[in-house]
C-alpha positions as CSV (number, residue, x, y, z in Angstrom):
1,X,-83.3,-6.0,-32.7
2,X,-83.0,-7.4,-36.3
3,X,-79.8,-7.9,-37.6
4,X,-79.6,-8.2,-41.2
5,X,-77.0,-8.9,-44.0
6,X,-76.2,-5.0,-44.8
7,X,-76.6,-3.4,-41.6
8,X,-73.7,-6.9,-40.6
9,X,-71.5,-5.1,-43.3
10,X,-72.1,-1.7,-41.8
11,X,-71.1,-2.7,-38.5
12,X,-68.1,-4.3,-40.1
13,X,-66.5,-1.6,-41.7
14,X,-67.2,0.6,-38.9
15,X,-66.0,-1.2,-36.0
16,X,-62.8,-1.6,-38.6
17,X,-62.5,1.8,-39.0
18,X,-62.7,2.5,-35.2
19,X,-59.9,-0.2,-34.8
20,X,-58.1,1.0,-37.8
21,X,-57.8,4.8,-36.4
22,X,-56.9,3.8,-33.1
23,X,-53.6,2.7,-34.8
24,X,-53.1,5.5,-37.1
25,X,-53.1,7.9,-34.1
26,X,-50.0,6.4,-32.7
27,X,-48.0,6.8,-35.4
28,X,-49.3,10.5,-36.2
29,X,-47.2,12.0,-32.8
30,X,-44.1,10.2,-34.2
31,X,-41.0,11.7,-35.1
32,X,-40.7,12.0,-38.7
33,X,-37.0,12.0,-40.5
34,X,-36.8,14.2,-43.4
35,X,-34.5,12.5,-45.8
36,X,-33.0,13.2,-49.1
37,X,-31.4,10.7,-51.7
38,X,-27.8,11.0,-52.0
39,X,-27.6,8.9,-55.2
40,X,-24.3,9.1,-58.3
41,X,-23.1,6.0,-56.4
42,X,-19.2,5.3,-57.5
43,X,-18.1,8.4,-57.3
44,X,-14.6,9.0,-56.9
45,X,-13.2,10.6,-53.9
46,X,-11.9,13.9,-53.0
47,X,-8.3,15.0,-53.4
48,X,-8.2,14.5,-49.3
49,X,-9.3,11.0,-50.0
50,X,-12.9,11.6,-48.6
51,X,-16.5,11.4,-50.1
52,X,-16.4,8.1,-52.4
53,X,-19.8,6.1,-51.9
54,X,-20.0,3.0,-53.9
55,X,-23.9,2.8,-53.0
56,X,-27.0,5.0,-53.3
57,X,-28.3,6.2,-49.7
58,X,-30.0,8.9,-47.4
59,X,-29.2,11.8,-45.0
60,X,-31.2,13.6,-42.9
61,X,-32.2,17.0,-44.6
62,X,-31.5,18.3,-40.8
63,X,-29.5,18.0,-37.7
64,X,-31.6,16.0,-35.3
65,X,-34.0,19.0,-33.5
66,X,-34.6,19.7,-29.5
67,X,-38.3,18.9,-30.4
68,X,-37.4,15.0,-31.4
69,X,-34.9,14.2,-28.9
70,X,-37.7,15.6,-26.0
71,X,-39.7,13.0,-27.9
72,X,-37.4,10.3,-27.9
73,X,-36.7,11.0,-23.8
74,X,-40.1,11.0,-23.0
75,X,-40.7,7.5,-25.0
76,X,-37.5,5.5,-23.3
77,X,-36.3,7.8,-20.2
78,X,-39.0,8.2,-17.3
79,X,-36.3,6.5,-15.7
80,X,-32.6,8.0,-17.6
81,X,-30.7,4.5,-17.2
82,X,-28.2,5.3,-19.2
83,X,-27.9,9.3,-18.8
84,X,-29.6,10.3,-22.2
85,X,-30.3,13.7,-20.4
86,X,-28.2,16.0,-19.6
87,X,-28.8,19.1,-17.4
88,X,-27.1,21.3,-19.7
89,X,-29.7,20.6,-22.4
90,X,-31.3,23.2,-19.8
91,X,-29.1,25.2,-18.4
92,X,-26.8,26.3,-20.4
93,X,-29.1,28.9,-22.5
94,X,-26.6,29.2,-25.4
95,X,-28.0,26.1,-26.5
96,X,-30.9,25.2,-24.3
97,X,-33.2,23.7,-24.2
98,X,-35.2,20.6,-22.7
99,X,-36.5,20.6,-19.5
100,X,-36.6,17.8,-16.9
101,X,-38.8,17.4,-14.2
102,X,-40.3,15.1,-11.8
103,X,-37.8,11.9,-10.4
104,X,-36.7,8.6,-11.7
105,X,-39.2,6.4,-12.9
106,X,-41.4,9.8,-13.0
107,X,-39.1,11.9,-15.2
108,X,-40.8,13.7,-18.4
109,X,-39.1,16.4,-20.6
110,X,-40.9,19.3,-22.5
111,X,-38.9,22.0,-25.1
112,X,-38.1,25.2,-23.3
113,X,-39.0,28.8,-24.4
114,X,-35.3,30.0,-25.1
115,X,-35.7,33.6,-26.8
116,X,-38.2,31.8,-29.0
117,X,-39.3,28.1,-29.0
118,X,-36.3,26.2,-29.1
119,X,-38.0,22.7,-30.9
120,X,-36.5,23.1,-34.4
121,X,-32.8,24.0,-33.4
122,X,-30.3,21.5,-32.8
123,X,-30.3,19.1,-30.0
124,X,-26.5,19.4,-28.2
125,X,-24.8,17.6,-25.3
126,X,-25.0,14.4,-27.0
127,X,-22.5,11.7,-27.3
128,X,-21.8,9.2,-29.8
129,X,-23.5,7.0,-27.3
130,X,-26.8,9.4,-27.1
131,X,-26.7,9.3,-30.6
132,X,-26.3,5.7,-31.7
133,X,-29.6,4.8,-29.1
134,X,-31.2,7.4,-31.3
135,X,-30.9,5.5,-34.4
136,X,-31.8,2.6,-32.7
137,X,-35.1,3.9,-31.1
138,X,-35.9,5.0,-34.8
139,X,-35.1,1.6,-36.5
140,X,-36.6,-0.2,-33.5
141,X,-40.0,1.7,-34.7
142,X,-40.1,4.5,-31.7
143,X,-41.3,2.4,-28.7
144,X,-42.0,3.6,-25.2
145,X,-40.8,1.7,-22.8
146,X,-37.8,1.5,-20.5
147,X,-34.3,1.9,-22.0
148,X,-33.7,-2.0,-22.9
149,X,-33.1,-4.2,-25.3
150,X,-36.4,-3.7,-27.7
151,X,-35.9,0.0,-27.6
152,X,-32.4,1.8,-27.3
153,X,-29.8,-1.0,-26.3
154,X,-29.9,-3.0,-29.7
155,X,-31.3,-2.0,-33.2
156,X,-28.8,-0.1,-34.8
157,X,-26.1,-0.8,-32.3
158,X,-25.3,-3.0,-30.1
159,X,-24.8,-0.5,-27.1
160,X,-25.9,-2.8,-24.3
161,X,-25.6,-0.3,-21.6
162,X,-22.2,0.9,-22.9
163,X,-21.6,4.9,-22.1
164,X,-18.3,5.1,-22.0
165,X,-15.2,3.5,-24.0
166,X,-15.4,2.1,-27.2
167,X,-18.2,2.7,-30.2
168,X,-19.2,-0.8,-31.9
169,X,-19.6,-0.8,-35.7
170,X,-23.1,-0.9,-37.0
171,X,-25.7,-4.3,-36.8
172,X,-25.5,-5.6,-40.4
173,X,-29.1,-6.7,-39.1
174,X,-31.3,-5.1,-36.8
175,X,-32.3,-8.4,-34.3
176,X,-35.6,-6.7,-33.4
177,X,-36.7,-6.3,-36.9
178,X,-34.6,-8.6,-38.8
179,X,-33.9,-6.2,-41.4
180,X,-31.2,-3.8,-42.1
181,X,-31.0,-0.8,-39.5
182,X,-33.5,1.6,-41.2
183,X,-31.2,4.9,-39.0
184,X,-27.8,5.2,-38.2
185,X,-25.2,7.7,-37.5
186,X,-23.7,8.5,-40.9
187,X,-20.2,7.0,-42.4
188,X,-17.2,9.9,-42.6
189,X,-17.1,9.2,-46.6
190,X,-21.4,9.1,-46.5
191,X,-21.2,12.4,-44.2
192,X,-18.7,14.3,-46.9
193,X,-20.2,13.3,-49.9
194,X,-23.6,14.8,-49.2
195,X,-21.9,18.3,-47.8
196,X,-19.8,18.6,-50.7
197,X,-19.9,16.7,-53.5
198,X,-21.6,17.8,-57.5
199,X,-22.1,15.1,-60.0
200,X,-21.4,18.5,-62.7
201,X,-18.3,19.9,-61.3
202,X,-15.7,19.3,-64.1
203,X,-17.6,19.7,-67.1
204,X,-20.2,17.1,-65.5
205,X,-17.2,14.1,-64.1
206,X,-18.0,15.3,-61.0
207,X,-16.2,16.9,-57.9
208,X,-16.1,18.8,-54.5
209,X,-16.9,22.4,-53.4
210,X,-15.1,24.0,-50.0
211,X,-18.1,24.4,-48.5
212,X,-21.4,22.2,-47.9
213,X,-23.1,25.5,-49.2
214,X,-22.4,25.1,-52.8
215,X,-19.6,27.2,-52.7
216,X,-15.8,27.6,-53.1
217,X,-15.8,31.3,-51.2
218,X,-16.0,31.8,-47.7
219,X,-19.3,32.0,-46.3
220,X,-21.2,34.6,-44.9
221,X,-23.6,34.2,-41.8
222,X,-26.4,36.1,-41.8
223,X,-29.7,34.4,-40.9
224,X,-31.3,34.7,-44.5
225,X,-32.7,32.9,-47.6
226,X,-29.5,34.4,-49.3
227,X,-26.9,31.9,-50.9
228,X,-23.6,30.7,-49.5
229,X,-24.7,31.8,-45.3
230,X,-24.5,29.6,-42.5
231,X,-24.5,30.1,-38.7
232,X,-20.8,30.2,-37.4
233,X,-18.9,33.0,-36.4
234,X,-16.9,35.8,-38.8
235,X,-16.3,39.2,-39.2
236,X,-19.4,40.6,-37.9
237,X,-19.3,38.2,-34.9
238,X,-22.3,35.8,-33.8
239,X,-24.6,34.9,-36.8
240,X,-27.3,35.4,-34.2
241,X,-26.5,38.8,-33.2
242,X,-23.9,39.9,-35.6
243,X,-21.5,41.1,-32.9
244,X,-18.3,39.9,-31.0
245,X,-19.9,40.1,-27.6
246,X,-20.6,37.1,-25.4
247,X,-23.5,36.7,-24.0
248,X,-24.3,33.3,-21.4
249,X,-28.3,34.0,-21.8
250,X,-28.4,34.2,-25.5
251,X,-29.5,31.6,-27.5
252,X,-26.8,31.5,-30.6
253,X,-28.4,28.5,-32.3
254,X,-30.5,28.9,-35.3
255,X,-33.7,26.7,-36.6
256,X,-32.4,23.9,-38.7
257,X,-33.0,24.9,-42.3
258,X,-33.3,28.6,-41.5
259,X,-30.7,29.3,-43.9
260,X,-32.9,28.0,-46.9
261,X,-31.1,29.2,-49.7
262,X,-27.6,27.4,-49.0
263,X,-28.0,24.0,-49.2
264,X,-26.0,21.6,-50.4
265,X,-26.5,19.7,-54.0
266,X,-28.2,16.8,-52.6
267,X,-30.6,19.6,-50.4
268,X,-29.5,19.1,-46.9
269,X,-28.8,22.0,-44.9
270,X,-26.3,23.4,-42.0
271,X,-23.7,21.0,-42.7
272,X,-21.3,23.9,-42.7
273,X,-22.3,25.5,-39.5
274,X,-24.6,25.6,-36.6
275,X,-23.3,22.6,-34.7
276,X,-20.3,20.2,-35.6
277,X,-22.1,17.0,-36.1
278,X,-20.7,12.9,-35.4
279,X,-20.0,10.8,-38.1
280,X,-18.9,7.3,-38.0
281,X,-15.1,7.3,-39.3
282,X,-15.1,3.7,-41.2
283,X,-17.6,1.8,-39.5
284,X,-15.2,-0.1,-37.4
285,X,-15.6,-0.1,-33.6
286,X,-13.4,1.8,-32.2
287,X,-12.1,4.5,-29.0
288,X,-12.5,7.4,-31.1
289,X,-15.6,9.1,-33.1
290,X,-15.0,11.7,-36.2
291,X,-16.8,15.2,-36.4
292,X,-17.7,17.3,-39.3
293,X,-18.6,20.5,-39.7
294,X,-19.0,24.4,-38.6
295,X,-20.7,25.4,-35.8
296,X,-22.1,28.9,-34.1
297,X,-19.3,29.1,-31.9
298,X,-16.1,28.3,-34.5
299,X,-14.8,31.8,-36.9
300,X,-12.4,30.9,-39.8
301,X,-13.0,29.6,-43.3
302,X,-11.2,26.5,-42.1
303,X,-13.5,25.4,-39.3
304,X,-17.2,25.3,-41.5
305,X,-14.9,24.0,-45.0
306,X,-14.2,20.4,-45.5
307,X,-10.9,21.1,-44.6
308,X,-12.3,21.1,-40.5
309,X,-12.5,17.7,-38.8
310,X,-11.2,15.6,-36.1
311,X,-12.0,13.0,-33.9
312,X,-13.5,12.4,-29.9
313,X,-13.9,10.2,-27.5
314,X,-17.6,9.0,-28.2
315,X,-18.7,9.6,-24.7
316,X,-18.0,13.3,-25.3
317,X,-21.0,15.7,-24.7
318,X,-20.4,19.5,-25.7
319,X,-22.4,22.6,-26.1
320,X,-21.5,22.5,-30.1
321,X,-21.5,19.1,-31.2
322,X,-25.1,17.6,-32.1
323,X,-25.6,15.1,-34.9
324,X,-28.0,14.0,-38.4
325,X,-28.6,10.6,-39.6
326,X,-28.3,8.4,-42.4
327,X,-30.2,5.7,-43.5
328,X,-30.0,2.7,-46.7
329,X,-32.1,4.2,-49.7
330,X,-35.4,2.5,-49.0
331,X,-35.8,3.6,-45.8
332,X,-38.7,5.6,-45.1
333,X,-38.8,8.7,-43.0
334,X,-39.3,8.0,-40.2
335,X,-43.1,7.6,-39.2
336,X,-43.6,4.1,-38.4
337,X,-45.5,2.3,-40.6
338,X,-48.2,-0.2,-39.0
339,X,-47.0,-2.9,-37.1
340,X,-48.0,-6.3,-39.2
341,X,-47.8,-7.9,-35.6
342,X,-50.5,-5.0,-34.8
343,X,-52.4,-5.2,-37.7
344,X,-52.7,-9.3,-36.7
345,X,-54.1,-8.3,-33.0
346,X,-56.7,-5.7,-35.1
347,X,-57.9,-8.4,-37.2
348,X,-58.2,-10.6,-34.7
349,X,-60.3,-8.2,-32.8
350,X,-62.8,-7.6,-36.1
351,X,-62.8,-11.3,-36.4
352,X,-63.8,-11.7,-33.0
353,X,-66.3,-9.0,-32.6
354,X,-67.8,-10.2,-36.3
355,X,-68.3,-13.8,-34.7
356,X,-70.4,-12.0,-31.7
357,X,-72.7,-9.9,-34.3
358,X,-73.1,-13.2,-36.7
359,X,-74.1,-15.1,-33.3
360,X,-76.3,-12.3,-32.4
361,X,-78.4,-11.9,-35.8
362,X,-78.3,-15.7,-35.9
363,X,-80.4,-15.8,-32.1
364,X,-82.5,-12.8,-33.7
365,X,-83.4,-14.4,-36.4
């Protein structure tokens, strides 16, 4: 066989393309992030003394789904070191659900069929904890592996095994990347600001509404594309079913997003109902957590306004508490982008398998 200088280049580019797909299909299962810019940085606060940012930044669009949290557990928790699971996610069917099976080492996790697929609701039974090795999987870059260092222990936060006691404040640097943590659970002030806050209130200076639904009246909760709805519970009952009775084997959460035409200024969505979600407080580590928010199991104007909050212990797990992220105002969305480190073994492989072909036309020659 001949090898000349054109079909050389053709077996370049496609041996690169081969090489070059094999890492673009890695990333296309990831989780993606949908973000939104919450920007008018210096803005003052509220009359409660909540929602001044000095900076521009981002917020989820959504509460983190069932479908990306199965994800993340099937990436870092074949064996569940540090209890990222728990067996509610399955069996208690107002919520529900992810499904665990097999033992440790062996464990995987698939989204259950819960009176429709249950992927783009809300994932619930998660602690602060669960949710600070979320943001650190994310800004780690999604790895698989076990749950350690280079995956859910650092990144983010320094949990180090930690799932009970106190939260630690944020990594100013992320020691697997080196950069800024690219996902982290929101700030109280970051949290209320993108719920509630106009730049044109006041004849354009800028202020808050009640509610994260662009709205000053009490909402409604009907599962629509109407204005001013969200899923808690009021007059007519469950927004699911729009009645007072209890049921254990009904599902009563709603997709994120479902109520499309109520979203807040800056375009993020159930931040007045569906589940209460974590924030931060100030940063500062800490014994106690804060949560914000409405959720599909709370009635009463006060609960879904931004009059509702409070604080628990951040190893607390509950059927209505769930949680969004933040993330600095560069950050992308999510998908990871190619690993340069990756992209160096790639090359090396063209280089290497270029150096065979040269040698090979050379002996044809």
């Amino acid at each position: 066989m001949s090898f000349t200088a054109a079909s050389y280049r053709q077996r370049l580019i496609r041996l690169s393309g081969i090489l070059l797909a094999g890492c673009l299909c890695s990333a296309a299962h990831a989780v993606t992030i949908d973000m939104v810019t919450v920007g008018n940085p210096g803005n003052a606060g509220d009359t409660t003394g909540y929602g001044a940012v000095a900076y521009e930044y981002r917020m989820g669009k959504y509460e983190v789904t069932i479908g990306q949290y199965t994800a993340f557990l099937n990436a870092v928790a074949q064996t569940d070191t540090y209890s990222l699971y728990n067996a509610n996610m399955e069996t208690n069917l107002n919520v529900a659900g992810i499904a665990r099976t097999g033992s440790p080492g062996a464990y995987t996790y698939s989204v259950i069929n819960n009176g429709g697929d249950s992927s783009n609701r809300p994932i619930t039974y998660v602690s602060w904890f669960d949710a600070a090795r979320f943001s650190n999987w994310m800004s780690n870059g999604q790895p698989a592996g076990s749950q350690g260092a280079a995956t859910t222990e650092n990144g983010a936060y320094n949990v180090n095994g930690a799932t009970s006691g106190n939260a630690v404040a944020k990594n100013v640097t992320n020691p697997n990347t080196g950069a800024a943590p690219s996902f982290f659970i929101p700030l109280e002030n970051e949290w209320y600001k993108a719920a509630y806050y106009s730049p044109t209130l006041n004849s354009g200076s800028g202020g808050y509404y009640s509610y994260a639904t662009q709205s000053d009246s009490q909402p409604g909760n009907i599962v629509s594309n109407g204005s001013n709805q969200v899923n808690y519970t009021d007059g007519n009952g469950y927004s699911v079913t729009q009645s007072y009775g209890y049921d254990a084997n009904q599902n009563y959460l709603t997709d994120v997003g479902a109520f499309s035409g109520s979203g807040s200024v800056y375009g993020t969505f159930d931040q007045s109902g569906n589940v209460t979600e974590w924030n931060d407080l100030n940063g500062n580590a800490g014994s106690l957590r804060g949560r914000r928010g409405g959720n599909w199991d709370e009635g009463g104007s006060v609960a879904v306004s931004s009059a509702g909050f409070g604080t628990y212990s951040p190893s607390s797990e509950y059927s209505r508490l769930g949680f969004r992220l933040a993330s600095p105002a560069s950050s992308p969305s999510g998908v990871p982008e190619i690993d340069p480190a990756g992209m160096g073994s790639v090359l090396a492989l063209v280089t290497g398998a270029l150096g065979l072909l040269e040698r090979r036309r050379l002996k044809a020659s």
